[in-house]
C-alpha positions as CSV (number, residue, x, y, z in Angstrom):
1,X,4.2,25.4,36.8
2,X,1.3,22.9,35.4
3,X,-0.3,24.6,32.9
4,X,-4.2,24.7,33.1
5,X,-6.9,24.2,30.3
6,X,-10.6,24.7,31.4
7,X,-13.6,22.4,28.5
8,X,-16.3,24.9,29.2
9,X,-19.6,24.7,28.8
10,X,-19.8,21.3,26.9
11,X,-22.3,18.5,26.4
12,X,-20.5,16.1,28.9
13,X,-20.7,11.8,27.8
14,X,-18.1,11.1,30.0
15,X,-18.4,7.1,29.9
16,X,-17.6,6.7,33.8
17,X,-20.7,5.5,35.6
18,X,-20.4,7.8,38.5
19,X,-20.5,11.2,36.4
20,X,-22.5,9.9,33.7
21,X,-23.6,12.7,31.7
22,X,-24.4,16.5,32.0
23,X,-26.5,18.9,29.8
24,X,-23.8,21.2,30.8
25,X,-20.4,21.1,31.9
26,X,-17.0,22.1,32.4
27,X,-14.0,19.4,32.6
28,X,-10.4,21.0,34.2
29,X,-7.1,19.6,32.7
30,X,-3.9,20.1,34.7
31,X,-1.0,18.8,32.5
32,X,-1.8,16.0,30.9
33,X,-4.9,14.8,33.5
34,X,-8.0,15.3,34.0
35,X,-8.8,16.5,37.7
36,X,-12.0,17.9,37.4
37,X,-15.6,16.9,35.8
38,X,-18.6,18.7,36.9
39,X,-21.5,21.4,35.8
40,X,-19.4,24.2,37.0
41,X,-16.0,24.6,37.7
42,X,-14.5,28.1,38.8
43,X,-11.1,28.7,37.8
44,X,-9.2,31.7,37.6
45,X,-6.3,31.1,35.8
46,X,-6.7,28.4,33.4
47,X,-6.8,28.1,29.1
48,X,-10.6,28.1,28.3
49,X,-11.4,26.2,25.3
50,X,-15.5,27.1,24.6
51,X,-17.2,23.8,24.3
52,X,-20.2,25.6,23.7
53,X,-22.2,23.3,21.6
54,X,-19.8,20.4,21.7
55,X,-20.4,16.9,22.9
56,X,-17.3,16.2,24.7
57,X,-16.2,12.9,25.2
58,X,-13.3,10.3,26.0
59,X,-11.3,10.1,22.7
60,X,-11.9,7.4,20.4
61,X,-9.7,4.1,20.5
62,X,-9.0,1.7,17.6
63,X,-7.6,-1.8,18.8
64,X,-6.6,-3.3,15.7
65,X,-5.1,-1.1,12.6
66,X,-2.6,-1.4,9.5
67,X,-1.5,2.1,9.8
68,X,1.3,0.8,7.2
69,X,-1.0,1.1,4.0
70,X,-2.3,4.6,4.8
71,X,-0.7,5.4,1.2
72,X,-2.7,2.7,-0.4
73,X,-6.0,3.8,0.7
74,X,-9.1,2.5,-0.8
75,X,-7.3,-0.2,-3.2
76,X,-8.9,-3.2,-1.7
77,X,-12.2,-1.8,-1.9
78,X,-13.4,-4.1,-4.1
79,X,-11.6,-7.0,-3.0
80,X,-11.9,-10.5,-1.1
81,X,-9.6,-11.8,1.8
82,X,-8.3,-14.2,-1.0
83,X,-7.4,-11.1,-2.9
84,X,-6.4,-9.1,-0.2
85,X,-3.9,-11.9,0.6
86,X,-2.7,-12.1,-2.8
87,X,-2.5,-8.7,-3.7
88,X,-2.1,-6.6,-0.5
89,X,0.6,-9.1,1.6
90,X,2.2,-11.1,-0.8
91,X,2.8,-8.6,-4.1
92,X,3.1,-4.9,-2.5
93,X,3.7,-6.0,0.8
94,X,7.6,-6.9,0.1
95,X,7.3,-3.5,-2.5
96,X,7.7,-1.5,1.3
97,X,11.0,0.9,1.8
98,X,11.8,1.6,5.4
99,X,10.7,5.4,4.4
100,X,7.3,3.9,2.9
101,X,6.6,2.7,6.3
102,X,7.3,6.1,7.6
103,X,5.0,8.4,5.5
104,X,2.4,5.6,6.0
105,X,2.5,5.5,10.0
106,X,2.7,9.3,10.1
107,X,-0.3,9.8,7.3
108,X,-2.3,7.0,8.8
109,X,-2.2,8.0,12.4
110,X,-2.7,11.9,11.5
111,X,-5.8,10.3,9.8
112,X,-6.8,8.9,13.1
113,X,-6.5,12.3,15.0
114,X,-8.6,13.9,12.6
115,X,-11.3,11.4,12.8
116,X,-11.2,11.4,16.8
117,X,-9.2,8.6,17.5
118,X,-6.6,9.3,19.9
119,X,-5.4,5.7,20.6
120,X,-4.9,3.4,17.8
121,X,-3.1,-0.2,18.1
122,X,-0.9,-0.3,15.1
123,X,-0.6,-3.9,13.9
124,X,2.3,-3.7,12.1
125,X,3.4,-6.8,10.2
126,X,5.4,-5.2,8.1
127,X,8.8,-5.8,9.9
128,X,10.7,-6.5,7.0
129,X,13.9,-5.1,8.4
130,X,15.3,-3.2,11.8
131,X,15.0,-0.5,9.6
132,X,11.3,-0.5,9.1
133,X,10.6,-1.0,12.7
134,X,12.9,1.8,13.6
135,X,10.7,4.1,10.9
136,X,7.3,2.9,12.2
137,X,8.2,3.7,15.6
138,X,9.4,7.5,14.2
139,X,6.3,7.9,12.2
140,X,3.9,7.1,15.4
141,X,6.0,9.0,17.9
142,X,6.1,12.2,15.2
143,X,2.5,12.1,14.9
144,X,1.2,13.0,18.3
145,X,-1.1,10.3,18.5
146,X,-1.0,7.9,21.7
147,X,-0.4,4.1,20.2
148,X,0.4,0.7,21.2
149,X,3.1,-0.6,18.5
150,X,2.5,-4.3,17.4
151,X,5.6,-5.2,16.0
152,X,4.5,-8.0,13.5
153,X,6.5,-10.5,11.2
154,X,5.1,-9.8,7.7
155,X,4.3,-13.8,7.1
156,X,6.2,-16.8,6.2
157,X,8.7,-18.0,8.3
158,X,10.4,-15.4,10.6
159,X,13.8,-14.5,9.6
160,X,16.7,-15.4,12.2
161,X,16.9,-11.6,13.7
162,X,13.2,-11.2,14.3
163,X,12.7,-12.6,17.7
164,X,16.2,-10.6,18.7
165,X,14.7,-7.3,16.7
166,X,11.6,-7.6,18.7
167,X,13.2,-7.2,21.9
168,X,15.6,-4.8,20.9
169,X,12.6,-2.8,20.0
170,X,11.1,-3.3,23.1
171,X,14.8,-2.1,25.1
172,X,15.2,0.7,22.9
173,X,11.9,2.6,22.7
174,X,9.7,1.1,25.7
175,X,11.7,0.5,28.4
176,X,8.8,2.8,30.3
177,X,5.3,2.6,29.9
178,X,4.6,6.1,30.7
179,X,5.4,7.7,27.1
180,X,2.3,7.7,24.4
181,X,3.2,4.8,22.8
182,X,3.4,1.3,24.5
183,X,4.3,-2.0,23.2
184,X,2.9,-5.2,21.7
185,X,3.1,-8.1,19.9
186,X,1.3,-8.5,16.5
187,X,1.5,-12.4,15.7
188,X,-0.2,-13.7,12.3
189,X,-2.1,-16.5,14.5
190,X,-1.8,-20.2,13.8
191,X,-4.8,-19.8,11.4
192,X,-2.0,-18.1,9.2
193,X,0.8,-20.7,9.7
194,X,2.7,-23.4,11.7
195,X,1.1,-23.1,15.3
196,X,4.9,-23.9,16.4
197,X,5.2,-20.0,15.0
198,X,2.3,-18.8,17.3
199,X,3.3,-20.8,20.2
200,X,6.8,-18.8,19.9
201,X,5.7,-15.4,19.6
202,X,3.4,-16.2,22.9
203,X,6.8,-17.1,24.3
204,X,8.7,-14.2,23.6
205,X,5.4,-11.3,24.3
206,X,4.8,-13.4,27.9
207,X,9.1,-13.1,28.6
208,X,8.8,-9.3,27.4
209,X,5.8,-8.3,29.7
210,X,3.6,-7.0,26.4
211,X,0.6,-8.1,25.3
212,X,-0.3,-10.1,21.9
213,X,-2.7,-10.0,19.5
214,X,-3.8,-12.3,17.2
215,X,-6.1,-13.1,13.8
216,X,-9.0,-15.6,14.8
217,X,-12.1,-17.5,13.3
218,X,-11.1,-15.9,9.8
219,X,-13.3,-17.5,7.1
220,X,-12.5,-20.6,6.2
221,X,-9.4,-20.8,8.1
222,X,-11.4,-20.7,11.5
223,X,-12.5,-24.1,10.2
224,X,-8.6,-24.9,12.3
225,X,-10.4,-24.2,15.4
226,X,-7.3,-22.7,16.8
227,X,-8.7,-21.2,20.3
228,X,-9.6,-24.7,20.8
229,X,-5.5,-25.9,20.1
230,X,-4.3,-23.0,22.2
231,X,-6.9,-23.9,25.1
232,X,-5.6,-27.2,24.9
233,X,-2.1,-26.2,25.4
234,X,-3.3,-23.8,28.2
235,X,-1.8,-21.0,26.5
236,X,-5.2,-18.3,26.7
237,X,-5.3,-15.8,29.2
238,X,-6.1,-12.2,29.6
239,X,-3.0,-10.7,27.8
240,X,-4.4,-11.7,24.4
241,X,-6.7,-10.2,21.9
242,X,-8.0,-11.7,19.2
243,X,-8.8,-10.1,16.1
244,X,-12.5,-11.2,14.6
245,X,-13.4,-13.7,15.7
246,X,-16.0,-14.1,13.1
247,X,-15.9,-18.6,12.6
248,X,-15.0,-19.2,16.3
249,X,-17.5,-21.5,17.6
250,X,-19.5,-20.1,20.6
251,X,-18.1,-22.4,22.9
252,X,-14.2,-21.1,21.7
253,X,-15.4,-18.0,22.4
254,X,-16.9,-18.9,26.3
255,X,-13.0,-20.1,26.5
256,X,-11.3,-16.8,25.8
257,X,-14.3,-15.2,27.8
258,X,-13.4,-17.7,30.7
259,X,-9.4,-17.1,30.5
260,X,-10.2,-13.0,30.8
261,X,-9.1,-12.6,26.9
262,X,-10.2,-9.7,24.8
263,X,-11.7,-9.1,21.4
264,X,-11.3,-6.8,18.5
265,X,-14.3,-6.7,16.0
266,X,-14.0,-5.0,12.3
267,X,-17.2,-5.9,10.8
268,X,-17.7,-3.7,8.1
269,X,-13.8,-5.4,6.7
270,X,-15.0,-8.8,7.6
271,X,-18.4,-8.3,5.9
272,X,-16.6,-7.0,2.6
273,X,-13.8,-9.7,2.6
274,X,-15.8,-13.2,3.5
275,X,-14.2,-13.4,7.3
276,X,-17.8,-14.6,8.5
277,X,-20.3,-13.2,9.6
278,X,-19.6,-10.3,12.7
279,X,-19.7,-12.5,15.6
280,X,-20.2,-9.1,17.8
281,X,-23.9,-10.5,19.3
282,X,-21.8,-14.0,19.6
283,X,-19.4,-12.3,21.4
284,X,-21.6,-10.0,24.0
285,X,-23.3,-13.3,25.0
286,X,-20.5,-14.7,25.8
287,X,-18.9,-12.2,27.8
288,X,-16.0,-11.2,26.0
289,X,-15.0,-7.7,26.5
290,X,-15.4,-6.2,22.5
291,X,-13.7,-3.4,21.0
292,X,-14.0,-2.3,17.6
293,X,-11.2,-1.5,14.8
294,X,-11.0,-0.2,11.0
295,X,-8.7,-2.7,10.3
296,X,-7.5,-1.5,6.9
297,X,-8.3,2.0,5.2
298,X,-7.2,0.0,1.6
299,X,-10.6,-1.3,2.0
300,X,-12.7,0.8,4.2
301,X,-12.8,4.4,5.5
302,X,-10.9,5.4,8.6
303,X,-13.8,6.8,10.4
304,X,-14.7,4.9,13.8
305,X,-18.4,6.3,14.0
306,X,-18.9,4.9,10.4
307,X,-17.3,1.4,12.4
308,X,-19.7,2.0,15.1
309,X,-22.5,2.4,13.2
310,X,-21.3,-0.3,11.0
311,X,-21.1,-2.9,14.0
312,X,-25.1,-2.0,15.0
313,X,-26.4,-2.2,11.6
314,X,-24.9,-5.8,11.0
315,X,-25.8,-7.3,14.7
316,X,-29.3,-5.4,14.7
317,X,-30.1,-6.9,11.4
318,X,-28.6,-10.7,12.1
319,X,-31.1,-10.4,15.0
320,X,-34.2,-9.3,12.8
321,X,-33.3,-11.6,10.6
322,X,-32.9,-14.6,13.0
323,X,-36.3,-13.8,14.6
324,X,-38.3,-13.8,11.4
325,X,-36.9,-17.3,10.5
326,X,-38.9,-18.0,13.4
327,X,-41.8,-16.3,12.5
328,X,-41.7,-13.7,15.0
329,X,-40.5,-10.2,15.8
330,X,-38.0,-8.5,17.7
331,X,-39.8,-6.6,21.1
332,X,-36.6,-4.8,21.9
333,X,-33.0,-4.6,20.5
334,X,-30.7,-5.8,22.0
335,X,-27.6,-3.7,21.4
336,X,-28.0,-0.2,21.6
337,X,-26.2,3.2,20.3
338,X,-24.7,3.3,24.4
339,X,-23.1,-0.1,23.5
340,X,-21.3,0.6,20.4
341,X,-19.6,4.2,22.3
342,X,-18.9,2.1,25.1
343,X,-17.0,-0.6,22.4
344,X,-15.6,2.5,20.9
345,X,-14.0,4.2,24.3
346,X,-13.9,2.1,27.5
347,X,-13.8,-1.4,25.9
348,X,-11.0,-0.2,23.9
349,X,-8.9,0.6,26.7
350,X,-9.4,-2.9,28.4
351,X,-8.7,-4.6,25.6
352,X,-5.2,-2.7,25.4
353,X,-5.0,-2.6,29.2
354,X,-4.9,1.1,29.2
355,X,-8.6,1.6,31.2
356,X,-6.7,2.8,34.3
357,X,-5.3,5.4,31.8
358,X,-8.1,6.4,29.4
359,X,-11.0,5.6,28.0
360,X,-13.8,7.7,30.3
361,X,-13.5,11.0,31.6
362,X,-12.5,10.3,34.7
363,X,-10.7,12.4,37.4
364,X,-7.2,11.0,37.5
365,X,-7.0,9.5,34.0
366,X,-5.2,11.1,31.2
367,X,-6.2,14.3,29.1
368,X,-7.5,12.2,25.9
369,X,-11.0,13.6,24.9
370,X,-12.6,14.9,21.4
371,X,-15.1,17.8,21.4
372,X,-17.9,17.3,18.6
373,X,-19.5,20.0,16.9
374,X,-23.6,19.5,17.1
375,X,-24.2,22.4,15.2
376,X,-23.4,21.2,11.8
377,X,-26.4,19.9,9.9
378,X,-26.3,15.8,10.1
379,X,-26.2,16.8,14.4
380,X,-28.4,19.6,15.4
381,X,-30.9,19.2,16.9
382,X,-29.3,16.3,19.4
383,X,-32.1,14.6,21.2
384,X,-29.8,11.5,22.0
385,X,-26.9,11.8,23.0
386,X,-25.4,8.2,22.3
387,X,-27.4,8.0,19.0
388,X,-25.5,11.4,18.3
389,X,-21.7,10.1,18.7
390,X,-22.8,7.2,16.4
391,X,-24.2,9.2,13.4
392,X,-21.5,11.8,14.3
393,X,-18.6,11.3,11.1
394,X,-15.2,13.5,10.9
395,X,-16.2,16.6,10.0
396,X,-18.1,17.2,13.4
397,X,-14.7,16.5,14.9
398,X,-13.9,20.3,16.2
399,X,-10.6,19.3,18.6
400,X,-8.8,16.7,19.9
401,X,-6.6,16.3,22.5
402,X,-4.4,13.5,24.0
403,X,-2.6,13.9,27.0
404,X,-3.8,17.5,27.7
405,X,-2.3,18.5,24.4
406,X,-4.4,19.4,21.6
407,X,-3.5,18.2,18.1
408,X,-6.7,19.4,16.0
409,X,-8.5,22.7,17.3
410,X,-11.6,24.7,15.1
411,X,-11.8,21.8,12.6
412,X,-8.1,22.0,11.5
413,X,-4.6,19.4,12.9
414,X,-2.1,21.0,14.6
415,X,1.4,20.9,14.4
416,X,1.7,19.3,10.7
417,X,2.5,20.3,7.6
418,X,-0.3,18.4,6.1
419,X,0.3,19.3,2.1
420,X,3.9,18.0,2.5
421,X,2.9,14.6,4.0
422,X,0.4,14.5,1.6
423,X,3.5,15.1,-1.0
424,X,5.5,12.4,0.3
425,X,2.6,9.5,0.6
426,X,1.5,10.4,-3.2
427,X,5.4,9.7,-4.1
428,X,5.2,6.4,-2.2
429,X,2.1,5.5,-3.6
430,X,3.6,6.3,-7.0
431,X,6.9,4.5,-6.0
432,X,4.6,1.1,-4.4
433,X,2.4,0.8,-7.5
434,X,5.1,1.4,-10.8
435,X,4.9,-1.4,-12.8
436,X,2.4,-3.4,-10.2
437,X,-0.2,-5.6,-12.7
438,X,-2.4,-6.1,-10.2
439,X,-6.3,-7.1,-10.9
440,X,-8.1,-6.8,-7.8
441,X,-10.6,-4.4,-8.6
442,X,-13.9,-5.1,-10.4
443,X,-12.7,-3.0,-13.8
444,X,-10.4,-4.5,-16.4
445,X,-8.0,-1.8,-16.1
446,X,-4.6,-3.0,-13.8
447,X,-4.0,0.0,-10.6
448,X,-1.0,0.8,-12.1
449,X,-2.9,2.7,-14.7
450,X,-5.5,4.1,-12.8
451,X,-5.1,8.4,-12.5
452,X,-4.0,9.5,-9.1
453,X,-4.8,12.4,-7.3
């Protein structure tokens, strides 16, 4: 028998045009779906969960995440692509165990539950071996979350099993798309190597049936104008996403809007590391569907409200600062709190191709949705609802559930042991950084000697 759970008495933002949103209501979950959405529903025999309070809405979804450096968590704070290159990819990348890859996907996506995300694309170029892809797969599949897996090569020239690994990875663990976590293709991007590299992974995502993402208009390397190369090999279409974006040209970006491509935005990353400016305004006007991302939690926080508030604050203020040049001001702006939710839930799910899935509460769809708590002080009292979700942060996450199930309930994750995973990322941490001499941050004292907590 399908087991019943009954959201009632919620604030309802369900992101699907025909509900829209209720002062009051109740949402029915049979299984894993949602069949019901309404002000009242009247059921006998179903789990209530009180959503008295709560502003319940789709479940959060990140298109573009390292989940691999979870354990390494604010160490690129203070630095710059360049040194996030140097440091981050090309020292401690090759530092990373099969089982460091494990405790990182498991931490970093148990991160993500607790900050409402319930989908996260994992780009993971890490896939230094069979071994770590086998681990990274574990660690996503342990941690409850739903995920698309980009199996990435870590840089350089792919070794000789890669190609082979990918689609053994794709036989053994997706062979049906109806599990939580799907498949992908995370490919560096001819911005970060021989286009002939590029042009092979393309190959081998469009024989597998999976989607790929790439790394786009990245600082000075955009300067390659790559979306122009792959246009002119006729090689766009709408099973790629590109990652920033940020020193595309506009008329690059009217080509992947015009070959149905997709977007993936991390402004407050590429503000921090000298990708270029957010090009999310650039973007918009160019109709490119635009999700957003963290991107990596070694430089920012994992939280997707601070992303979407993050992405308003930068295009709001290019704006204002574009109309002044002119001498003039702003009448109205032009991206709004609604926006940035919608980039946050519903654009998310096109971009992965999972809107027929998730991404609104829709009758139909899957059981992914995150109840926020309104009565803590930085919420109550809400008197916009949209502006609410965006100055929302994680502590006003009260549950989460994916797929019907719920994985954090009364402020608190379910189902993990969270002081031993803590345990085991500190001893990776500890094991990745011995003897590492790196200087990326701002002080004068190497990470290695740093005290850790």
């Amino acid at each position: 028998m399908t087991h019943k759970t009954l959201i009632k008495g919620g604030i309802i933002y369900s992101v699907d045009p025909q509900i829209g949103e209720l002062p009051r209501g109740d949402v029915l979950v049979e299984g894993d779906t949602i069949v019901a959405v309404g002000e009242h529903i009247p059921v006998t025999d179903a789990r209530i969960i009180d959503a008295t309070g709560r502003i319940v809405l789709p479940g959060l979804i990140d298109t573009h995440r390292h989940l691999w450096q979870a354990a390494l968590r604010q160490i690129a704070a203070d630095w710059t692509l360049g040194q996030y290159i140097d440091h981050m990819l090309l020292e401690l990348g090759p530092r990373f165990s099969p089982e460091d890859v494990y405790v990182a996907e498991l931490l970093g996506a148990i991160e993500a539950i607790d900050a409402g995300v319930t989908t996260v694309m994992d780009w993971a170029h890490i896939m230094r071996s069979p071994d770590h892809a086998d681990e990274a797969v574990r660690g996503l599949r342990e941690s409850g979350i739903r995920a698309v897996f980009g199996y990435g090569n870590p840089g350089g020239p792919p070794a000789d099993w890669y190609a082979r690994d990918v689609t053994r990875v794709g036989e053994r663990y997706f062979s049906s798309e109806a599990g939580l976590v799907t498949f992908a293709l995370a490919s560096m991007g001819p911005e970060f190597g021989p286009v002939e590299d590029t042009l092979a992974d393309l190959e081998l995502a469009r024989k597998l049936g999976i989607r790929t993402s790439l790394h786009v208009g990245v600082g000075l390397l955009g300067r390659q104008r790559s979306i122009t190369e792959l246009h002119r090999r006729g090689l766009l279409g709408p099973d790629l996403i590109f990652v920033h974006c940020n020193t595309c040209t506009d008329a690059e970006l009217r080509l992947i809007a015009g070959t149905g491509g997709h977007a993936s935005i991390s402004p407050r990353v590429e503000m921090q590391m000298g990708h270029g400016y957010p090009a999310t305004g650039r973007l918009r006007a160019a109709g490119v569907a635009t999700s957003l991302s963290i991107d990596v939690v070694s430089g920012v926080g994992g939280s997707l409200f601070a992303e979407m508030r993050g992405t308003l604050e930068a295009e709001r203020g290019w704006q204002h600062h574009a109309a002044l040049s002119r001498d003039e001001a702003l009448p109205e702006l032009t991206i709004t709190t609604r926006d940035v939710v919608r980039m946050a839930t519903i654009e998310g799910a096109r971009t992965l191709g999972l809107d027929s899935r998730i991404g609104s509460l829709t009758p139909g769809k899957q059981a992914d949705m995150i109840l926020l708590d309104t009565d803590r002080p930085n919420l109550s009292p809400v008197n916009n609802l949209s502006a609410a979700i965006t100055l929302a942060d994680n502590e006003n996450v009260d549950t989460v559930l994916i797929a019907g199930q719920v994985v954090k309930q009364r402020g608190r994750i379910a189902g993990h042991d969270l002081r031993t995973v803590r345990a085991r990322a500190r001893s990776s941490r500890d094991r990745l950084l011995e003897s590492w001499s790196g200087t990326g941050s701002t002080t004068t004292t190497a990470p290695a000697a740093w005290p850790r907590v």
